[in-house]
C-alpha positions in Angstrom: 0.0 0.0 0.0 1.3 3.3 -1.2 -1.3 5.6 -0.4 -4.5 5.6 1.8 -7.6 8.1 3.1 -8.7 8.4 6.5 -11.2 10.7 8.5 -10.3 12.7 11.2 -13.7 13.3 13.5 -14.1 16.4 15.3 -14.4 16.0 19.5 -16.9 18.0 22.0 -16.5 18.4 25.3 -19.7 17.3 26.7 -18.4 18.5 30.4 -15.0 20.4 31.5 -13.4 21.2 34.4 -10.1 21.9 35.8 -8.6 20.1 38.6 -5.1 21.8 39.1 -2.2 23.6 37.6 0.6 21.6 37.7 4.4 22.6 38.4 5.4 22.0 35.0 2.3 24.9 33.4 -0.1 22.0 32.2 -3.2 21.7 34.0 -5.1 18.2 34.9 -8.5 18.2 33.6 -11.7 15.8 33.8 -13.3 15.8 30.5 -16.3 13.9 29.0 -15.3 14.2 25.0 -17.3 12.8 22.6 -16.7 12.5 18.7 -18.9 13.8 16.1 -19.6 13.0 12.4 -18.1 16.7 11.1 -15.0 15.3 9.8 -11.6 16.0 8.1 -10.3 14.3 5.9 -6.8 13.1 5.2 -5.0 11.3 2.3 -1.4 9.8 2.7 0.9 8.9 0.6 4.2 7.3 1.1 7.2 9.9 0.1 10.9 10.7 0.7 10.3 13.1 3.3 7.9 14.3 5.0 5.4 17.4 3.5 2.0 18.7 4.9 -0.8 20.9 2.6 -4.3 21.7 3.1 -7.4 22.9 1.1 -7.7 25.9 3.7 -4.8 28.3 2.5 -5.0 29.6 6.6 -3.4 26.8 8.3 0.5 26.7 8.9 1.3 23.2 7.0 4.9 23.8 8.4 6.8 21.7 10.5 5.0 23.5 13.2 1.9 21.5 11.9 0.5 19.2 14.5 0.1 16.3 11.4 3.9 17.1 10.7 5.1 16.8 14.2 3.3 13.4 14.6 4.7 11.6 11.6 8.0 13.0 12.8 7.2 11.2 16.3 5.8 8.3 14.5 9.1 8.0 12.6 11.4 8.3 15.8 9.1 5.6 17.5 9.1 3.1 15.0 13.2 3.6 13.8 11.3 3.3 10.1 13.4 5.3 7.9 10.2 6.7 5.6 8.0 9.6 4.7 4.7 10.9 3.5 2.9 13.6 2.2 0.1 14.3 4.0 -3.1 16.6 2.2 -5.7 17.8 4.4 -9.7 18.4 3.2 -10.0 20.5 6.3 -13.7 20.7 7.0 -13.0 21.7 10.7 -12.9 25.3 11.6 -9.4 26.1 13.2 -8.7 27.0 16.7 -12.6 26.6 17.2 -11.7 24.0 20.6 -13.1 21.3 18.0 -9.5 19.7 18.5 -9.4 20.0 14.4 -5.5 19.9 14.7 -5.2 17.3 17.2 -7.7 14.9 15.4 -5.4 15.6 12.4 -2.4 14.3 14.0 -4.5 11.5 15.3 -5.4 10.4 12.0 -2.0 10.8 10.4 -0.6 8.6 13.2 -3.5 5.6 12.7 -2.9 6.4 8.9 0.6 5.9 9.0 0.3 2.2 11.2 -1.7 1.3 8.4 0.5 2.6 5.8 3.9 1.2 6.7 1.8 -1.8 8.3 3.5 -1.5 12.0 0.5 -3.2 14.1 1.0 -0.8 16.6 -2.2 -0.8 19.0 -4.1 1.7 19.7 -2.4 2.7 23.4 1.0 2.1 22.1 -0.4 5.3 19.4 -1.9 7.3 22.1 1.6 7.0 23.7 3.4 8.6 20.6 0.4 11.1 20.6 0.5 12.5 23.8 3.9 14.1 23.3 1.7 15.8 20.5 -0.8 17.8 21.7 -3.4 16.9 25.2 -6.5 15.7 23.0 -4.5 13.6 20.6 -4.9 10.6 22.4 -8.8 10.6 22.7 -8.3 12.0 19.2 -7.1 8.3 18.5 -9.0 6.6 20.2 -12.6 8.1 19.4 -16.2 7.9 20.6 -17.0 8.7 23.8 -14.9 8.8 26.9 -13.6 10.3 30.5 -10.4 11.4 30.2 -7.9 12.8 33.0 -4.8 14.1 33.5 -3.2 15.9 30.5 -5.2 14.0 28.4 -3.5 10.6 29.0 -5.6 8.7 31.1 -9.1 7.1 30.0 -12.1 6.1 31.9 -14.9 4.4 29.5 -18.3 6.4 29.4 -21.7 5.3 28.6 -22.9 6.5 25.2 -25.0 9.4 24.3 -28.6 8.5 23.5 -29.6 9.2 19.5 -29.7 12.4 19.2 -28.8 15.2 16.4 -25.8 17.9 16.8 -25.2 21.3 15.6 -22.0 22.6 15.7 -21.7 26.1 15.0 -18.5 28.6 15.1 -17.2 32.0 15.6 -15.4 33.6 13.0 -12.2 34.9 15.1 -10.6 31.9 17.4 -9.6 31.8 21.0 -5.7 30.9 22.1 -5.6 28.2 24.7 -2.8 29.2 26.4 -4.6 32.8 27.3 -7.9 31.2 27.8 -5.9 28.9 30.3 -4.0 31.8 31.7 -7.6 33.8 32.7 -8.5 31.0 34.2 -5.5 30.6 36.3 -6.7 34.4 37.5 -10.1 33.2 38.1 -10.3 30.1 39.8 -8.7 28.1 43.2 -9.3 25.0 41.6 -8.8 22.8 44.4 -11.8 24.3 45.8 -14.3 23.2 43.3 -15.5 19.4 44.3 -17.3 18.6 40.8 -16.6 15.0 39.2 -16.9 13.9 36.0 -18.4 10.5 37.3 -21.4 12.5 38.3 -22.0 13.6 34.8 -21.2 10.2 33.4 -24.1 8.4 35.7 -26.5 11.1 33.8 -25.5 9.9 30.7 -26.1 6.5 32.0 -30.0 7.7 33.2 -30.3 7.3 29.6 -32.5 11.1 29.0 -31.3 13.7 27.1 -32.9 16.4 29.0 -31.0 15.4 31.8 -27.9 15.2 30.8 -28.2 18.7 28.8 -29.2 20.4 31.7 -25.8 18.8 33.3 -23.6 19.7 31.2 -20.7 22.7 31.7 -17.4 24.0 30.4 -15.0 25.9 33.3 -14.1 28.0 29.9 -17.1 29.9 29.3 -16.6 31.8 32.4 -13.6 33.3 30.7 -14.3 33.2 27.4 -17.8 34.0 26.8 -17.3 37.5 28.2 -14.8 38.1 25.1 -16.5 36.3 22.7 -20.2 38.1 23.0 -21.3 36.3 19.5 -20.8 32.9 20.9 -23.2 34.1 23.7 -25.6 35.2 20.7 -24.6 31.7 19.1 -26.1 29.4 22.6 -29.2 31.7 22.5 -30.1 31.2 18.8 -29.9 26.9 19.3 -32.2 27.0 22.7 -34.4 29.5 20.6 -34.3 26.9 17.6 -35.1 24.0 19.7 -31.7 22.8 21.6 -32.2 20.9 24.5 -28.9 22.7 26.2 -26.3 24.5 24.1 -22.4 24.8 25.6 -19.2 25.7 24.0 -17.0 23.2 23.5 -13.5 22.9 24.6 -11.5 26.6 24.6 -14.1 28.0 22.2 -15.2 29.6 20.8 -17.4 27.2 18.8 -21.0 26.5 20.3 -22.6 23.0 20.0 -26.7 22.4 20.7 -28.3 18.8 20.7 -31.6 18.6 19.5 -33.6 15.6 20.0 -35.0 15.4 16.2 -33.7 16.2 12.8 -36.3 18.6 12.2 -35.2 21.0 15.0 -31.6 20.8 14.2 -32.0 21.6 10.8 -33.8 24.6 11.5 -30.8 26.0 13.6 -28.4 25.6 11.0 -30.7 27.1 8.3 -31.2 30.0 11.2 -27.4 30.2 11.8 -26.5 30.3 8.2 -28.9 33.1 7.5 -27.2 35.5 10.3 -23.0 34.7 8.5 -22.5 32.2 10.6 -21.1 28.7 9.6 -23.1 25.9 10.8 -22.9 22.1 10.3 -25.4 19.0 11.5 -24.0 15.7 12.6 -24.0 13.1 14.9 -22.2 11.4 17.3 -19.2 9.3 16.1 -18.2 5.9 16.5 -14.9 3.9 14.9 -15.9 1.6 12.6 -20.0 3.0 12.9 -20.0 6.0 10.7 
């Protein structure tokens, strides 16, 4: 096999919190991510070096580039002396806290196992993907899960009843480091007692009013004042039908889960009339979608 396509899904944060700031500047978190159908995607192709390009003229395809820096690792793991040129069909808006780069660099590294046919499994890739970027890992894995730490460690979650998503972004991004930073200013997090478990036995109640209403990203506090349109954004889904609307990740995209097709649709028709970019999906599953 020379050459090969793979998807890269987008990941929500269904729940967020920070549980400290560690010594070395990361942060621990408790997250409940989920993948969704909005998808990159990625062809490969076996070359002498390595070379990155993408259909959206924005993104830095440099060595910078998280898909560049993870067949470098992937490389350096495996001792293979190859290369590959990597082209993106970005469909992900950038910097939107959709983990569009790190689901990226996910893919190329499951693309390049196939490729040059190494076997690795999946935690031996989430090993070379953590030195990546935090949301790599879950990036590999996919679906729905509680993850810790700085990203490395994996609880399993129940899944998400059926239900229809509409992601929904801001035009100008937000940088992680700052929103991390005002956070920092904001918070003693050793004071706040929430638990991702909590959230998870919602999910496993099985209704999606419930686990809406439970929902919550430590980020809006500090981005959401700076970001007035993603306020506007949350209103609009409710308004359209949402059963509970948060922003996911950093920001400043929005998501809203609507319980029919109907309602959803809507919203993005809504959205789109007002500029702003809206897409309908699901949630994702390997080997389901």
């Amino acid at each position: 096999m020379t050459e090969l396509q793979i998807t890269a899904p987008a990941k929500i944060n269904l729940w967020l919190e920070i549980k400290s700031r560690r010594p070395d500047g990361y942060h621990d978190i408790e997250s409940v991510m989920q993948t969704v159908s909005l998808c990159d995607t990625l062809t490969l192709r076996k070359a002498d070096g390595i070379g990155v390009t993408c259909t959206n003229d924005t993104l830095d395809c440099g060595e910078t580039n998280l898909c560049h820096k993870a067949a470098r690792a992937f490389f350096a793991a495996s001792g293979i002396d190859g290369g590959v040129d990597i082209h993106i069909d970005k469909r992900i808006p950038i910097a939107g806290g959709l983990a569009g780069g790190s689901t990226d660099a996910a893919a190329t590294l499951r693309g390049l196992n196939l490729l040059y046919e190494t076997g690795y499994s999946v935690e031996k890739l989430c090993a070379i993907g953590v030195r990546i970027g935090a949301d790599v890992p879950f990036c590999v894995k996919r679906g729905i899960a509680v993850t810790r730490g700085i990203g490395d460690r994996f609880s399993e979650a129940p899944r998400l009843p059926d239900c229809h998503i509409v992601v929904a972004c801001v035009g100008e991004g937000v940088s992680t480091p700052w929103a991390y930073g005002r956070l920092d200013e904001m918070y003693d997090f050793a004071a706040r007692t929430v638990d991702a478990d909590d959230f998870t036995r919602v999910i496993a109640g099985g209704g999606l009013h419930d686990i809406t209403a439970a929902m919550t990203n430590i980020f809006e506090s500090a981005v959401l004042p700076v970001r007035p349109q993603a306020v506007s954004i949350k209103e609009n889904l409710l308004k359209s039908g949402a059963l509970g609307a948060l922003m996911s990740g950093s920001g400043p995209s929005v998501f809203g889960i609507f319980d029919n097709p109907e309602s959803a649709d809507l919203a993005v028709r809504q959205l789109t009339s007002l500029g702003i970019a809206a897409q309908c999906c699901i949630p994702y599953y390997p080997g389901e979608n």
